[in-house]
VEXNU-662668 format. One record per residue (C-alpha): x, y, z; residue number from 1. Coordinates in nm, 4 decimals. Layout:
<rs>
+----------+----------+----------+-----+
!       c1 !       c2 !       c3 !   k !
+----------+----------+----------+-----+
!        X !        Y !        Z ! NUM !
...
+----------+----------+----------+-----+
</rs>
This chain:
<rs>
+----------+----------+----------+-----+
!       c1 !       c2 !       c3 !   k !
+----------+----------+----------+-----+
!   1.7511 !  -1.4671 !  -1.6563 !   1 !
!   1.6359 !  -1.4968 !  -1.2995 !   2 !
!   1.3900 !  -1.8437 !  -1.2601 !   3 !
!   1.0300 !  -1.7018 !  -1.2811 !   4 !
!   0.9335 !  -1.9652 !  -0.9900 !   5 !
!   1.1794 !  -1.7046 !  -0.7453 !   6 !
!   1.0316 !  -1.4074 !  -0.8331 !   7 !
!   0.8425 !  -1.2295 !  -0.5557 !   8 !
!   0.4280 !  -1.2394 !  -0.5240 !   9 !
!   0.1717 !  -1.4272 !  -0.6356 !  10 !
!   0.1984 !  -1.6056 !  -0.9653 !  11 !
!  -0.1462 !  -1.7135 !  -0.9883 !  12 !
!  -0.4853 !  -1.5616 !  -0.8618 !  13 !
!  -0.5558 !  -1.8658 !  -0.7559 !  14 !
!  -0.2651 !  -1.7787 !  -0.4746 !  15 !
!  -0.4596 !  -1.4664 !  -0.3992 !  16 !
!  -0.7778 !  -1.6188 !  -0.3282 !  17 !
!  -0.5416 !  -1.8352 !  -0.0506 !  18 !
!  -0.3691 !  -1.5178 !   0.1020 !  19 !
!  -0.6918 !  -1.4033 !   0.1391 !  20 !
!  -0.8590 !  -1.6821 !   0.2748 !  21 !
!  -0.5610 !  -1.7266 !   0.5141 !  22 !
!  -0.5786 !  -1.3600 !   0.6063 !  23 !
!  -0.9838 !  -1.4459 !   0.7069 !  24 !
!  -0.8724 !  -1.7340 !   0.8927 !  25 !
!  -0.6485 !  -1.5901 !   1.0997 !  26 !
!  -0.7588 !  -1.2301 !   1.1196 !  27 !
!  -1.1264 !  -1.3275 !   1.1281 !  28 !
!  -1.2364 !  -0.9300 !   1.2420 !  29 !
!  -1.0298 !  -0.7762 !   0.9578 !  30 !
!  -0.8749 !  -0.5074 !   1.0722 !  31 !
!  -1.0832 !  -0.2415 !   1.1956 !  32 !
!  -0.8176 !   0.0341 !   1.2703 !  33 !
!  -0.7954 !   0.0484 !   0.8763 !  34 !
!  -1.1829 !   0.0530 !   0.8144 !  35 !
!  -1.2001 !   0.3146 !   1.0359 !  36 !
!  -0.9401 !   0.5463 !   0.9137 !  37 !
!  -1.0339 !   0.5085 !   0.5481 !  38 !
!  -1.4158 !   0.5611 !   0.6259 !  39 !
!  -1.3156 !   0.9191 !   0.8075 !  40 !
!  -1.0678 !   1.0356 !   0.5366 !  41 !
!  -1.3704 !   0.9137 !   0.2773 !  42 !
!  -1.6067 !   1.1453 !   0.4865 !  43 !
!  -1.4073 !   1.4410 !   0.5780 !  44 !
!  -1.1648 !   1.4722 !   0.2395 !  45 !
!  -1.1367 !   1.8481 !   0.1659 !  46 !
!  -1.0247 !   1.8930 !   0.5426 !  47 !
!  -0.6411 !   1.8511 !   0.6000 !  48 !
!  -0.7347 !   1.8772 !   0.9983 !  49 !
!  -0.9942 !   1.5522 !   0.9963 !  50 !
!  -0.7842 !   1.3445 !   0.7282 !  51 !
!  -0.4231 !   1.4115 !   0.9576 !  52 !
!  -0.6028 !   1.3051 !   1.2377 !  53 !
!  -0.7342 !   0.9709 !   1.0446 !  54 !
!  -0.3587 !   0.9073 !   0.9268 !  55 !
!  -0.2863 !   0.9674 !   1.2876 !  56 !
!  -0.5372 !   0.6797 !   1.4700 !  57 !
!  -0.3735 !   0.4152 !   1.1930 !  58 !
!  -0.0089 !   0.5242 !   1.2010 !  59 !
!  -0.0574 !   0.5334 !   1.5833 !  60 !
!  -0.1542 !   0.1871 !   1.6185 !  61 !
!  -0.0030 !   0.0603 !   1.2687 !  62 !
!   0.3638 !   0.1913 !   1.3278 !  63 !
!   0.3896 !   0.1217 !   1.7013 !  64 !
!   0.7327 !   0.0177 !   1.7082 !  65 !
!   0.8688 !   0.2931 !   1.5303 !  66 !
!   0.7223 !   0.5342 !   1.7383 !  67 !
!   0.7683 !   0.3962 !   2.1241 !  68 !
!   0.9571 !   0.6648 !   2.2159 !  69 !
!   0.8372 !   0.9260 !   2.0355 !  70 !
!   0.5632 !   1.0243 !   1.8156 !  71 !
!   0.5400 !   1.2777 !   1.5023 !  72 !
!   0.4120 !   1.5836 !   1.4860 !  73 !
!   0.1080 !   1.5600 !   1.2953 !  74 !
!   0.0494 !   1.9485 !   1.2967 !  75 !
!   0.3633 !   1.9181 !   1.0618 !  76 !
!   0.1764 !   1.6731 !   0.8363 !  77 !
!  -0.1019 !   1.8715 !   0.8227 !  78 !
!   0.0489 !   2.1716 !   0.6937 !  79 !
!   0.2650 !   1.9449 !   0.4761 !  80 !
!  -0.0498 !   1.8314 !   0.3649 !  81 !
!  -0.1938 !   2.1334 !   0.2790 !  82 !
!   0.1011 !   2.2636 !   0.0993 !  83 !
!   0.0785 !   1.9221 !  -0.1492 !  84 !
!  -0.3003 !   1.9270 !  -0.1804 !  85 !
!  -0.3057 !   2.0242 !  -0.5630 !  86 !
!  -0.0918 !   1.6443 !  -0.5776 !  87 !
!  -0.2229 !   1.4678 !  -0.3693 !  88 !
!  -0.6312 !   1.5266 !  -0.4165 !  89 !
!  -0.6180 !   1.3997 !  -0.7667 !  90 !
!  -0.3817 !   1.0712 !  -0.6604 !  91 !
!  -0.7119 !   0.9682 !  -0.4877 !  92 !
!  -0.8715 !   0.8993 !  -0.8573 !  93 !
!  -0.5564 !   0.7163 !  -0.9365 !  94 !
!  -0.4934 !   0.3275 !  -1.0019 !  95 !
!  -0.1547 !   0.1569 !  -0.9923 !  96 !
!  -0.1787 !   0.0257 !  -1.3275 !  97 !
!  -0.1429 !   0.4107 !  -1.4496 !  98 !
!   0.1699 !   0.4238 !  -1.3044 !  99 !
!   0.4134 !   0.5119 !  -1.5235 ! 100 !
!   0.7819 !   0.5259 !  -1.3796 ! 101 !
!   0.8932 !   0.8079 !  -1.6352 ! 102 !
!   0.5951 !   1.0839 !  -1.5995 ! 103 !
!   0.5672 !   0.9922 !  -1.1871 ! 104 !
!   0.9080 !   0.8789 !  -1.0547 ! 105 !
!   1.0311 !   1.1973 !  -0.9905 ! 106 !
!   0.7803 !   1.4001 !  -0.8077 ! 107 !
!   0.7198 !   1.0591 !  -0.6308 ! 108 !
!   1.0715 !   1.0702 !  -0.4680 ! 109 !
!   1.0588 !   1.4306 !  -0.3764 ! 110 !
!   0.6950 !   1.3605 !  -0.2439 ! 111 !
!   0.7978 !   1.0512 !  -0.0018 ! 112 !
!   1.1080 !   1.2606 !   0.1227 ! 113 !
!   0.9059 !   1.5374 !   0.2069 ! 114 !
!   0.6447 !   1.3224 !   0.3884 ! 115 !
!   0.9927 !   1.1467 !   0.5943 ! 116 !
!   1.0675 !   1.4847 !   0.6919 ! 117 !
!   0.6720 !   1.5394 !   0.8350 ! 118 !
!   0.6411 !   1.2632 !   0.9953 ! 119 !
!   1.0322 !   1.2933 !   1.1639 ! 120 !
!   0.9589 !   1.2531 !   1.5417 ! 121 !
!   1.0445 !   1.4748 !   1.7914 ! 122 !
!   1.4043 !   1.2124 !   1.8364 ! 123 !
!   1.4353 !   1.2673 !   1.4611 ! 124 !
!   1.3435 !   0.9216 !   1.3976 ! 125 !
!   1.2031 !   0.9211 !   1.0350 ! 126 !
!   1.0056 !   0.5740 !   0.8835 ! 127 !
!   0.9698 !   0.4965 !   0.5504 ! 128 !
!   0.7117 !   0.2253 !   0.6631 ! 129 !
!   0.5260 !   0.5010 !   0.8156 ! 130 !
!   0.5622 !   0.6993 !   0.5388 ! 131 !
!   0.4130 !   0.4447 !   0.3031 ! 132 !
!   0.0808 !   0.3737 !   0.5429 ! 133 !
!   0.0164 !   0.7403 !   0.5405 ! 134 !
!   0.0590 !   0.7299 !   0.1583 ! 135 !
!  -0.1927 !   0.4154 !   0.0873 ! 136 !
!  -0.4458 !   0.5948 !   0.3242 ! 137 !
!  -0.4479 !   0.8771 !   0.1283 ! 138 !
!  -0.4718 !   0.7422 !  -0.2427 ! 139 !
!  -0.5432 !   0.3643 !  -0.1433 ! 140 !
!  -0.5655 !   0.2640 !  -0.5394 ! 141 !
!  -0.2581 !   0.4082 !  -0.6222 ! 142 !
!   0.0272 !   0.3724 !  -0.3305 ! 143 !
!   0.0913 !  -0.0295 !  -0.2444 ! 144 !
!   0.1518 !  -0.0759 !   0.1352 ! 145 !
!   0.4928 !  -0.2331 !   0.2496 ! 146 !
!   0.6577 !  -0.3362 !   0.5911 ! 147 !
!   1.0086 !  -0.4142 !   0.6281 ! 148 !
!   0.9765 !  -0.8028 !   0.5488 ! 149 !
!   0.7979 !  -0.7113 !   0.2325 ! 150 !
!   1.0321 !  -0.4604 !   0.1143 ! 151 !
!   1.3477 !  -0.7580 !   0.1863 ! 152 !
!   1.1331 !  -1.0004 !  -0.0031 ! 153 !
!   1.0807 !  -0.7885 !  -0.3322 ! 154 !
!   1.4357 !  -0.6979 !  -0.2823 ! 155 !
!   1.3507 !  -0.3074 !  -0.1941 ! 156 !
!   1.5619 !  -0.3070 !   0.1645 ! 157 !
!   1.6744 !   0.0267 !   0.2257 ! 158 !
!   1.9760 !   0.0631 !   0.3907 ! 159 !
!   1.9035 !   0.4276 !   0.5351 ! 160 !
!   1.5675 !   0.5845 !   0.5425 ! 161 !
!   1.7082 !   0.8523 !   0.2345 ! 162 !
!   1.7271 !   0.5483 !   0.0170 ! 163 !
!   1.3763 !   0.4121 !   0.0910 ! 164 !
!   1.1856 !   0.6247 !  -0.1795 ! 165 !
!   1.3940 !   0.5109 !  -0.4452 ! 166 !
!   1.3288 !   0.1353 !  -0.3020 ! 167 !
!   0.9658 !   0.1920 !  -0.3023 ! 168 !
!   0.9304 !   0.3194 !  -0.6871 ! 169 !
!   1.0727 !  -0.0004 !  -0.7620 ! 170 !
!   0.8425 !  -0.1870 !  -0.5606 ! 171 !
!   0.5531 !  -0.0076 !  -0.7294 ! 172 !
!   0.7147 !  -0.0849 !  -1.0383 ! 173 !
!   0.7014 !  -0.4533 !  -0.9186 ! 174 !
!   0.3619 !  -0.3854 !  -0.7721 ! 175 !
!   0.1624 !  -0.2398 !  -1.0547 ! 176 !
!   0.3384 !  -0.5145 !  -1.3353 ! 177 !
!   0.1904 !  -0.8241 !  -1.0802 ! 178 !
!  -0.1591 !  -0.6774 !  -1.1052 ! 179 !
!  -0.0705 !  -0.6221 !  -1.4636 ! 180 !
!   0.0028 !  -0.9940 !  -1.5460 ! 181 !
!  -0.2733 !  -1.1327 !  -1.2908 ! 182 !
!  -0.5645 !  -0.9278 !  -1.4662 ! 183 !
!  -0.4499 !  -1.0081 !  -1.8177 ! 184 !
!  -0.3572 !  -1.3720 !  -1.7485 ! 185 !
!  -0.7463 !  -1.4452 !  -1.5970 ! 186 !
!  -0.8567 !  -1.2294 !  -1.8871 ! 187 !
!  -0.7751 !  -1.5145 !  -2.1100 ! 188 !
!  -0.8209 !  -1.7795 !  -1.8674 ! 189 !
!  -1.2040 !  -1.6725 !  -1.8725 ! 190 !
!  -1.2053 !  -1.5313 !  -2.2163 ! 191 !
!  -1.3272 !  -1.2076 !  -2.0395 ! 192 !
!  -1.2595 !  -0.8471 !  -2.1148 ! 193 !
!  -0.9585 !  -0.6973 !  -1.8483 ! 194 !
!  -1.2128 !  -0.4688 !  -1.6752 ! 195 !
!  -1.4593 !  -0.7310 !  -1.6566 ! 196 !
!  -1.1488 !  -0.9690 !  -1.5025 ! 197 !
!  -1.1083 !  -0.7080 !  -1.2856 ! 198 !
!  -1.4548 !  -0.6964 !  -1.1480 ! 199 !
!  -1.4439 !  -1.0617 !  -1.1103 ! 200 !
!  -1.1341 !  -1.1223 !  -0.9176 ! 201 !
!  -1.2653 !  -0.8375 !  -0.6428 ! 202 !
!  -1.5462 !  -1.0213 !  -0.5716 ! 203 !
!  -1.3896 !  -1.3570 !  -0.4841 ! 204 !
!  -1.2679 !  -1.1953 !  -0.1577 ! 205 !
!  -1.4914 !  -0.9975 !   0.1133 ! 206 !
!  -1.1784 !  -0.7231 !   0.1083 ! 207 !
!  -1.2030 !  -0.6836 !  -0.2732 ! 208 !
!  -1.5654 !  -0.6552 !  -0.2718 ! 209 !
!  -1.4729 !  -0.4390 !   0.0754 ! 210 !
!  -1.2592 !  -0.1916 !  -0.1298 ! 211 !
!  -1.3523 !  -0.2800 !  -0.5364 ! 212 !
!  -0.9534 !  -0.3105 !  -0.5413 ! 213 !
!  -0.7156 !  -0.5286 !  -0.6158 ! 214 !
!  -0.4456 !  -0.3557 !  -0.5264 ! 215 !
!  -0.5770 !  -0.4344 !  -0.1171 ! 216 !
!  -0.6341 !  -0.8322 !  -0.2647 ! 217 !
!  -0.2417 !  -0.7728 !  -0.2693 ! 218 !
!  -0.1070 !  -0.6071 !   0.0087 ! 219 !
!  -0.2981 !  -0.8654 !   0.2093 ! 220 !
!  -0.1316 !  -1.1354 !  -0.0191 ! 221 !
!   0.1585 !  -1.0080 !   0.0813 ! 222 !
!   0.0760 !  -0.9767 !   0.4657 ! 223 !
!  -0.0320 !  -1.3158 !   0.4933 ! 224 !
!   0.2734 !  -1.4899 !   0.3379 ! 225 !
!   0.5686 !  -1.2721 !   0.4046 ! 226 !
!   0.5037 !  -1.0704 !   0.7005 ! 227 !
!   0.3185 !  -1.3290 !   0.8741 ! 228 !
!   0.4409 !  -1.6573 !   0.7263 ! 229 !
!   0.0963 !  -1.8002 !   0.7590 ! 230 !
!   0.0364 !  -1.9563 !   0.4371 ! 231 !
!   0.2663 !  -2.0935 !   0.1714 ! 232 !
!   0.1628 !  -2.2138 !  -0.1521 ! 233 !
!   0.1841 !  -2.5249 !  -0.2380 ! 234 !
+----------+----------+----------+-----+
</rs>
């Protein structure tokens, strides 16, 4: 059995509460690329023109690198958009901690190759990472972000960009059993009730009491220590 002490993410809250704190340290504005997109697909939800162009500002200034010399289409992820409505409207009342890998794998892999597909650039360069932002924007509770560096670290590398959504099932897998373990495990720390846990651990960071999720608690866990190396617990 693989040491416990290897495993990827936080094994502790008390290590989220230091991610976080890092992240405040270092990004002391927060980022306000993200605020803004998620307040304008909040506001204008029901229209596939305003919410493509709120993917678009974040992916835009998110995804950079992927997209120097070329850009997507967004007109195509509109209309993709439109086409998966009936999915993707009710994902928005979703939580990770629903996931269930038999029920959802499936029409989550055909989703995410779809979306690779819409968001191809005109050079036919296609970005899981991408992908994945545009996902999280959309149903923030439910899809966990990723970069390259995370993906190595929970050992979800794809090779090619057709192996990514099968990479990044497993890291929701991964995902959803951390928050899992974290909520139950200060449950009984506290004697508390998992929902009231829940409640509790949001509001000992301004982007859980931001967002009431603790989902974002973890991407920016993750952000801070493995795609930024700025904190390592001790």
């Amino acid at each position: 059995m693989r040491n416990a002490s290897r495993l990827p993410g936080p094994h502790s809250f008390d290590e989220v509460r230091m991610g976080c704190a890092s992240y405040h340290r270092n990004e002391p504005g927060g980022d306000a690329m993200y605020r803004i997109s998620r307040r304008l697909i909040g506001e204008n939800w029901g229209n596939p023109a305003e919410v493509s162009d709120a993917v678009a500002v974040l992916l835009l200034n998110w995804n950079q690198a992927s997209y120097r010399y070329g850009e997507p289409d967004f007109h195509h992820f509109k209309w993709w958009m439109m086409s998966r409505w009936h999915t993707l409207s009710p994902l928005r009342r979703r939580d990770l901690e629903e996931f269930n890998e038999e029920q959802d794998a499936a029409w989550i892999l055909e989703l995410f190759e779809e979306a690779l597909q819409a968001l191809a650039t005109g050079r036919g360069t296609r970005s899981p990472v991408g992908v994945v932002k545009a996902f999280h924007l959309l149903a923030p509770d439910f899809f966990p972000l990723w970069d390259d560096q995370i993906a190595r670290t929970y050992g979800c590398k794809w090779n090619s960009c057709w192996e990514a959504s099968e990479k990044y099932v497993r890291f929701m897998v991964l995902t959803r059993d951390i928050l899992k373990r974290l909520v139950h495990a200060t449950a009984r720390q506290r004697q508390l009730r998992p929902q009231v846990a829940r409640w509790m651990m949001c509001q000992q960071c301004p982007i859980g009491v931001r967002w009431h999720s603790l989902l974002k608690l973890l991407d920016e866990y993750n952000y801070t220590r493995y795609t930024k190396s700025w904190f390592e617990p001790g």
